[in-house]
MIZASE-346315 format. One record per atom (N, C-alpha, C, O): residue number from 0; atom name; x, y, z. Coordinates in nm, 3 decimals, padded with zeros to 5 digits, m for minus. Example, Ala and Ser with C-alpha at 12.3 -4.5 7.8 and 13.67 -1.06 7.14 Angstrom:
# MIZASE-346315
+-----+----+---------+---------+---------+
|   k |  a |    east |   north |      up |
+-----+----+---------+---------+---------+
|   0 |  N |  01.319 | m00.569 |  00.780 |
|   0 | CA |  01.230 | m00.450 |  00.780 |
|   0 |  C |  01.320 | m00.330 |  00.780 |
|   0 |  O |  01.424 | m00.332 |  00.846 |
|   1 |  N |  01.285 | m00.225 |  00.708 |
|   1 | CA |  01.367 | m00.106 |  00.714 |
|   1 |  C |  01.290 |  00.003 |  00.787 |
|   1 |  O |  01.341 |  00.114 |  00.804 |
+-----+----+---------+---------+---------+
# end
This chain:
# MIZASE-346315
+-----+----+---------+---------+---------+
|   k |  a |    east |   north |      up |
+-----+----+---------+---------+---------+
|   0 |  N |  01.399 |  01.898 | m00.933 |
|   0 | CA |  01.279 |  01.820 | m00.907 |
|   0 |  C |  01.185 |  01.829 | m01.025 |
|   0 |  O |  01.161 |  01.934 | m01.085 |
|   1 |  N |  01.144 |  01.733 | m01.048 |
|   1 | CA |  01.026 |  01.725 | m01.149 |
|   1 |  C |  00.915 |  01.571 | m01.104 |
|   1 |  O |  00.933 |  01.477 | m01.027 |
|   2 |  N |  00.797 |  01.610 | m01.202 |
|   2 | CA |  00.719 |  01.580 | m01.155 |
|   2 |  C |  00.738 |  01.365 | m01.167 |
|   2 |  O |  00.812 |  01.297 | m01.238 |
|   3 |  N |  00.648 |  01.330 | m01.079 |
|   3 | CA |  00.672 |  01.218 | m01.010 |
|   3 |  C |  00.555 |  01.138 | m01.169 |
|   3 |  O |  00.432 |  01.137 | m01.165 |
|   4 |  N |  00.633 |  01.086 | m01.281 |
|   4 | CA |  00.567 |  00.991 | m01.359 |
|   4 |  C |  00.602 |  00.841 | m01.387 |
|   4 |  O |  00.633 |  00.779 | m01.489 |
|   5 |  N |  00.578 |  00.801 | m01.226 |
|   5 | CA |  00.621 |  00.674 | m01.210 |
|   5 |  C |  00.497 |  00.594 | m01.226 |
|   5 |  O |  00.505 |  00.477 | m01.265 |
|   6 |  N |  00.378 |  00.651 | m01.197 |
|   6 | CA |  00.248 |  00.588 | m01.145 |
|   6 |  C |  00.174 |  00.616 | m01.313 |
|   6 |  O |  00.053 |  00.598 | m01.333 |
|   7 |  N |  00.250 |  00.652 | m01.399 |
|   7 | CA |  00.171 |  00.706 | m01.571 |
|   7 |  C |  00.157 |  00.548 | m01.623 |
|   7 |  O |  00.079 |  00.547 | m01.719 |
|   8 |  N |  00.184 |  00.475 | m01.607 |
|   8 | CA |  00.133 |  00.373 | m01.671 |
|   8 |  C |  00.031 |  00.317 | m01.658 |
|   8 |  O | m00.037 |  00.298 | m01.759 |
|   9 |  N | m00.006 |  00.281 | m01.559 |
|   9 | CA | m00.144 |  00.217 | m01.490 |
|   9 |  C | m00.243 |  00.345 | m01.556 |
|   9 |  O | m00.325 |  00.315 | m01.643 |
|  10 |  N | m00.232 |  00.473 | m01.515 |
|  10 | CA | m00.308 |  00.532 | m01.568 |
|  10 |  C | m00.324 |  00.510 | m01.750 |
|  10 |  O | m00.430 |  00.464 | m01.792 |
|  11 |  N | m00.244 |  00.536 | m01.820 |
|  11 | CA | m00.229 |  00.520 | m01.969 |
|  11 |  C | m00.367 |  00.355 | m01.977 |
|  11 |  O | m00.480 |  00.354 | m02.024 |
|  12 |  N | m00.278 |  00.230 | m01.901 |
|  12 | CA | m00.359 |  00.149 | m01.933 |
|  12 |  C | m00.512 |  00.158 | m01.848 |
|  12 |  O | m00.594 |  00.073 | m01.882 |
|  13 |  N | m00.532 |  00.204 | m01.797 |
|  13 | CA | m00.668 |  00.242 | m01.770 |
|  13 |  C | m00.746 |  00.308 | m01.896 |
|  13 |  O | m00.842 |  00.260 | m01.957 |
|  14 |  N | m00.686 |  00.419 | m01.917 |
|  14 | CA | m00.762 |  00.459 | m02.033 |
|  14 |  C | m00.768 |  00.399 | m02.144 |
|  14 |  O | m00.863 |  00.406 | m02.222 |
|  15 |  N | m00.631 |  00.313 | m02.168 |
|  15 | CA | m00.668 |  00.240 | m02.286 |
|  15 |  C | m00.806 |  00.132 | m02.301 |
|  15 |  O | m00.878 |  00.101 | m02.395 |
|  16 |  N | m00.803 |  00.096 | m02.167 |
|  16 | CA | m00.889 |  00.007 | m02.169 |
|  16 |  C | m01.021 |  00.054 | m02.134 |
|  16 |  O | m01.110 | m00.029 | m02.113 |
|  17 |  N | m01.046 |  00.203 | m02.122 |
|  17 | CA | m01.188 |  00.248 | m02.101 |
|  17 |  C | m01.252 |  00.317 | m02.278 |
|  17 |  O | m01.365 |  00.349 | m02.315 |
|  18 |  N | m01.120 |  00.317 | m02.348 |
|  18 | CA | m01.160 |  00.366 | m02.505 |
|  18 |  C | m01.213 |  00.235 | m02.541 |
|  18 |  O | m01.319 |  00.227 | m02.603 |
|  19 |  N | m01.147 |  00.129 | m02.507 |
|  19 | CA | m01.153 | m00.031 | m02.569 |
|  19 |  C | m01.353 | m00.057 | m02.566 |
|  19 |  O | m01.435 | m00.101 | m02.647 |
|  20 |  N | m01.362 |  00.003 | m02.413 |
|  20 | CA | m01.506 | m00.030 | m02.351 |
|  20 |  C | m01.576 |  00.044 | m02.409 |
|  20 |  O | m01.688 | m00.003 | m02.429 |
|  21 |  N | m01.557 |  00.166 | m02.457 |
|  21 | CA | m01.652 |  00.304 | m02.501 |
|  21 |  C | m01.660 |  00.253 | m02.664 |
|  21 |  O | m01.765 |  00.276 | m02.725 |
|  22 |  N | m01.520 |  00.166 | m02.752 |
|  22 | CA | m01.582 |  00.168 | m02.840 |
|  22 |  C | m01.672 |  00.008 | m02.841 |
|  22 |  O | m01.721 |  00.010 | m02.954 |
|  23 |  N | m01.712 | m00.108 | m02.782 |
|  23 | CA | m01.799 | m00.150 | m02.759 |
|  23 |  C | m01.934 | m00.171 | m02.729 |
|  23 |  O | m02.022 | m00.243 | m02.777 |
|  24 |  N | m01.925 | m00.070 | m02.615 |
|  24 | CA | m02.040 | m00.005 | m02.591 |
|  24 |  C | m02.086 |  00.043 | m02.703 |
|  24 |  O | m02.176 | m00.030 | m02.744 |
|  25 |  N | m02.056 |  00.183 | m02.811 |
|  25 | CA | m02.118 |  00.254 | m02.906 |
|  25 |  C | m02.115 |  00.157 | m03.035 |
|  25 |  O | m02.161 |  00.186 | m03.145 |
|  26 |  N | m02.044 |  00.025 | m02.997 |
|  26 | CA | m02.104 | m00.045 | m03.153 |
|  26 |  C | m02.190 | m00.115 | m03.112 |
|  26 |  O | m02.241 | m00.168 | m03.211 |
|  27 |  N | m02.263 | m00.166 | m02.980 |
|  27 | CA | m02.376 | m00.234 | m02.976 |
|  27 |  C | m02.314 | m00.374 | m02.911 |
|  27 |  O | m02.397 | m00.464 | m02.904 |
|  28 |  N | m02.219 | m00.397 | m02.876 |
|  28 | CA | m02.142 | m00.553 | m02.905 |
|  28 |  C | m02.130 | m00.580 | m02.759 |
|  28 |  O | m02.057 | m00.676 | m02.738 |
|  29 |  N | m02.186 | m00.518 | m02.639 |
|  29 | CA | m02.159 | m00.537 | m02.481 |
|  29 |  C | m02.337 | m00.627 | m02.483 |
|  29 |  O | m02.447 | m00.618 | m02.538 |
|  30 |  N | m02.262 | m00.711 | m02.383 |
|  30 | CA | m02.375 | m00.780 | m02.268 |
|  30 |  C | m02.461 | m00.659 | m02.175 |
|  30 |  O | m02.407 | m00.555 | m02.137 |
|  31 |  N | m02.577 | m00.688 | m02.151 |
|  31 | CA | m02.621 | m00.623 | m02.034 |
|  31 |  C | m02.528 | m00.601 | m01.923 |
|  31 |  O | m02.502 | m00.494 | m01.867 |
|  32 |  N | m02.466 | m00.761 | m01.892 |
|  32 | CA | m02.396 | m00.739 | m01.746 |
|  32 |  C | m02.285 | m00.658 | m01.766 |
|  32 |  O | m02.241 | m00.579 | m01.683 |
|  33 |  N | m02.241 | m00.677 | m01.874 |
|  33 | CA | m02.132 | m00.601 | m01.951 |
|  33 |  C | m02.100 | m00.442 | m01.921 |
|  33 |  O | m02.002 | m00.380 | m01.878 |
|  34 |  N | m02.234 | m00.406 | m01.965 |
|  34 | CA | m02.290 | m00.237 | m01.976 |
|  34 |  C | m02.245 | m00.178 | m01.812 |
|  34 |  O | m02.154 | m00.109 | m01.765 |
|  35 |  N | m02.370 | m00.255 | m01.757 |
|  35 | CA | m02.367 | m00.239 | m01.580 |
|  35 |  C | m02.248 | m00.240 | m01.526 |
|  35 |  O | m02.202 | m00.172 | m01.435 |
|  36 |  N | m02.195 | m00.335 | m01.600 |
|  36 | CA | m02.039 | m00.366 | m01.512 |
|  36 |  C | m01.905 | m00.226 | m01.583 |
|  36 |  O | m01.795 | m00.194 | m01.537 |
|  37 |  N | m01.964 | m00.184 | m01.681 |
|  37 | CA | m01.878 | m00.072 | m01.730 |
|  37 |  C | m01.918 |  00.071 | m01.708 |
|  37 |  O | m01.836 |  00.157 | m01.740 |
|  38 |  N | m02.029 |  00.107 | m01.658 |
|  38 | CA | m02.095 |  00.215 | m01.599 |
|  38 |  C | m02.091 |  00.253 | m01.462 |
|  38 |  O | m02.103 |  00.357 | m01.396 |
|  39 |  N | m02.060 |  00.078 | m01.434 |
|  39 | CA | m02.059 |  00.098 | m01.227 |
|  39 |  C | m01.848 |  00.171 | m01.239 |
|  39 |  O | m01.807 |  00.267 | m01.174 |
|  40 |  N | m01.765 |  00.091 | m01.332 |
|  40 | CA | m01.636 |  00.118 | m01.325 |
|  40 |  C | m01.618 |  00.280 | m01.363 |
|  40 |  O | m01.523 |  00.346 | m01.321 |
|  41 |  N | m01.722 |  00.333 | m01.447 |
|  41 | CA | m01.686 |  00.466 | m01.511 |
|  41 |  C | m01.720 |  00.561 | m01.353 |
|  41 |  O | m01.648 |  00.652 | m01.312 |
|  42 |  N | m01.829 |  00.516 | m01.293 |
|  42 | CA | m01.844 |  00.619 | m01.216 |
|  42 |  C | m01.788 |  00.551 | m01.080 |
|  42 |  O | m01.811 |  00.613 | m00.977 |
|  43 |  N | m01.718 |  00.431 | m01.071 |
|  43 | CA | m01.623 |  00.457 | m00.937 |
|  43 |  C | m01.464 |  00.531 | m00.973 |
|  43 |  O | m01.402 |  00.600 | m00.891 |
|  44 |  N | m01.420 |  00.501 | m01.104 |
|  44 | CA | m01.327 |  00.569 | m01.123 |
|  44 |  C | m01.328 |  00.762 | m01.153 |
|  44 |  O | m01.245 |  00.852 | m01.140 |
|  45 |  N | m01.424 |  00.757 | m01.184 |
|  45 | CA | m01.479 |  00.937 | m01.181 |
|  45 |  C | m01.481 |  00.988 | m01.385 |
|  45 |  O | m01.516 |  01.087 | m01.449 |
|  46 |  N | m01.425 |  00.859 | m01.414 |
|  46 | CA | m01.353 |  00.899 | m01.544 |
|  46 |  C | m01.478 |  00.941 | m01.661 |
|  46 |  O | m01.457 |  01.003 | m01.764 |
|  47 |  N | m01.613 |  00.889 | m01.614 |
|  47 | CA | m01.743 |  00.912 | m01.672 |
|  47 |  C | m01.738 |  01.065 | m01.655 |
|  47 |  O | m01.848 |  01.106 | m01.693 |
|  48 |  N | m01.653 |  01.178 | m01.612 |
|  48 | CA | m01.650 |  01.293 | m01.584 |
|  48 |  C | m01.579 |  01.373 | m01.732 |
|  48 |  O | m01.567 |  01.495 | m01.738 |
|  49 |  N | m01.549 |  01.307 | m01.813 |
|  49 | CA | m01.426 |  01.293 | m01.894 |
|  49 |  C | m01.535 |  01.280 | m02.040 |
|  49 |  O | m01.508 |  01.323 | m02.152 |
|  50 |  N | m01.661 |  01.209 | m02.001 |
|  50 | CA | m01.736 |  01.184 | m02.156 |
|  50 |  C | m01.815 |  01.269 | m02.184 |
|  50 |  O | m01.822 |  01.371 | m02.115 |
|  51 |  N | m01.891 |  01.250 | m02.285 |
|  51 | CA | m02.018 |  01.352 | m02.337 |
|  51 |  C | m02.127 |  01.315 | m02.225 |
|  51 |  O | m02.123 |  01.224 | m02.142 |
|  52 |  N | m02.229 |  01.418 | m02.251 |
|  52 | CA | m02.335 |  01.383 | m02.122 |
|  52 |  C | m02.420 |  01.274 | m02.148 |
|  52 |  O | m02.472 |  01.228 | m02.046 |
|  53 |  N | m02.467 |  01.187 | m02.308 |
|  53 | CA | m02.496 |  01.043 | m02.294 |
|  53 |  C | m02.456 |  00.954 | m02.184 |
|  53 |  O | m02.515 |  00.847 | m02.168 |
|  54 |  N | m02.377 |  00.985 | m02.121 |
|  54 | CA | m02.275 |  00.884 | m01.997 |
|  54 |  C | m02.339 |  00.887 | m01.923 |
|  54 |  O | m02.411 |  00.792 | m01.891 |
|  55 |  N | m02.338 |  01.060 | m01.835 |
|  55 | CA | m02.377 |  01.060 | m01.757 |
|  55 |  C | m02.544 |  01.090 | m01.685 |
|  55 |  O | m02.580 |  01.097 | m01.567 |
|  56 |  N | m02.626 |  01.102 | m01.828 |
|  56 | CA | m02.760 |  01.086 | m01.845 |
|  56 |  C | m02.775 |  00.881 | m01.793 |
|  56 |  O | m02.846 |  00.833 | m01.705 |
|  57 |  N | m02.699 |  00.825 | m01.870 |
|  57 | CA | m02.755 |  00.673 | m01.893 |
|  57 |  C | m02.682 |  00.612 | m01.760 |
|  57 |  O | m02.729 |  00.509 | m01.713 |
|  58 |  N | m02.557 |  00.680 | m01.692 |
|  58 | CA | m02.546 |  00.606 | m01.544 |
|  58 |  C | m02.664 |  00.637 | m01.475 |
|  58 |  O | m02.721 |  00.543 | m01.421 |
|  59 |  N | m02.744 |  00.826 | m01.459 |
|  59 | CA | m02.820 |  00.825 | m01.347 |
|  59 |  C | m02.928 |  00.725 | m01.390 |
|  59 |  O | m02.981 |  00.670 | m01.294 |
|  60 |  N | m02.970 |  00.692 | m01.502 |
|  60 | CA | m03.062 |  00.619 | m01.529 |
|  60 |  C | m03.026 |  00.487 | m01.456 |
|  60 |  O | m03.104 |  00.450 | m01.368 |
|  61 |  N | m02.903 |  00.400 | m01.486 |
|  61 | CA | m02.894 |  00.299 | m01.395 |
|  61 |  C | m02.902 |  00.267 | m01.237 |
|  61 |  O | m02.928 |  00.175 | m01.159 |
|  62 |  N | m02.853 |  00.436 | m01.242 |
|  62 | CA | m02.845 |  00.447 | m01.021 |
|  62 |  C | m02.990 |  00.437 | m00.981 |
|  62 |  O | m03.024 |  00.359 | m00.892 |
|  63 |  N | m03.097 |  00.530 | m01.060 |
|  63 | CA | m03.225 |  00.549 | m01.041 |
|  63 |  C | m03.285 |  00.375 | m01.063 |
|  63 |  O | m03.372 |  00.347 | m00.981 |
|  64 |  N | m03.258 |  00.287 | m01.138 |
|  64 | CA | m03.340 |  00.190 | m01.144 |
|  64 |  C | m03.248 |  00.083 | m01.036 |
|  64 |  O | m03.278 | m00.036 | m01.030 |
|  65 |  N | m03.165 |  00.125 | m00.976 |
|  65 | CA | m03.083 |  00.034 | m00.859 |
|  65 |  C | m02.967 | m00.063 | m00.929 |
|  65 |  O | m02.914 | m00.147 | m00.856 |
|  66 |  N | m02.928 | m00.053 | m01.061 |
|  66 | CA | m02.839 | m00.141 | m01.146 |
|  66 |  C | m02.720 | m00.127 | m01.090 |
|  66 |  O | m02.649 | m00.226 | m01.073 |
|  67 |  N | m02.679 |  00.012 | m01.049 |
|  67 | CA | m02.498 |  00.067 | m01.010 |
|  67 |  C | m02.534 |  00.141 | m00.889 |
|  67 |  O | m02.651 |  00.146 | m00.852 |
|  68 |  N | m02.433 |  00.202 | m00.821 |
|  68 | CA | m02.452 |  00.288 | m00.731 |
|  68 |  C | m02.326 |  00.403 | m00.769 |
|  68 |  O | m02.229 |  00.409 | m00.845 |
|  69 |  N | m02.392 |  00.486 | m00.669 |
|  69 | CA | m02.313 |  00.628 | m00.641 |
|  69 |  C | m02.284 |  00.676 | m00.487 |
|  69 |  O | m02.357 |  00.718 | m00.398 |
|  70 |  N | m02.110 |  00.642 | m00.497 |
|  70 | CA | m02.112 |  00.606 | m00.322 |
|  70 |  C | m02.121 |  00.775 | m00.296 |
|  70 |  O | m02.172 |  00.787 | m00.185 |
|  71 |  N | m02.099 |  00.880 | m00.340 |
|  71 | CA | m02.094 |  01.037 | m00.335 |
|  71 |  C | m01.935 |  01.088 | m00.295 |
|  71 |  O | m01.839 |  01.011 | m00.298 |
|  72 |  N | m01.931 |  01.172 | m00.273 |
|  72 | CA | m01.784 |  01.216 | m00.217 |
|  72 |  C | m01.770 |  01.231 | m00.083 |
|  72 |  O | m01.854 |  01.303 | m00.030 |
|  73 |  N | m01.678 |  01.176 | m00.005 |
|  73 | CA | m01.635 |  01.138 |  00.105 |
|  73 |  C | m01.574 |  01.249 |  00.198 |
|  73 |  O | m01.490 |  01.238 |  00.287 |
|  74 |  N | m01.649 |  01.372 |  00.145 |
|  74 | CA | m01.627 |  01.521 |  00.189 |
|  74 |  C | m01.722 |  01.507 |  00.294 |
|  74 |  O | m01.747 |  01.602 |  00.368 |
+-----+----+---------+---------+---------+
# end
């Protein structure tokens, strides 16, 4: 038995496509709706757990002004 890496792709392209967003974001080149719409995905996927704390300083800033939400953990 070994481990089950059937489901590694979707993941791989997830991340590819959250480096794609991170380097956008840090060159300046995202829309507002853009931003919102990539901050609400970082913190439903958890993967904003994964960056420097700029991330997660500038999501609470969005949750606090009502832009994204934070559904919490389902504990």
């Amino acid at each position: 038995m070994g481990i089950n890496n059937n489901n590694t792709r979707d993941l791989e392209d997830s991340q590819v496509n959250f480096i794609e967003q991170i380097m956008k974001y840090e060159d300046g080149q995202m829309e507002w709706e853009d931003v919102v719409s990539f901050f609400q995905a970082l913190i439903d996927t958890g993967f904003i757990l994964n960056l420097q704390g700029h991330y997660q300083r500038t999501a609470q800033t969005l949750i606090d002004a009502g832009q994204i939400t934070f559904k919490g953990n389902a504990h």
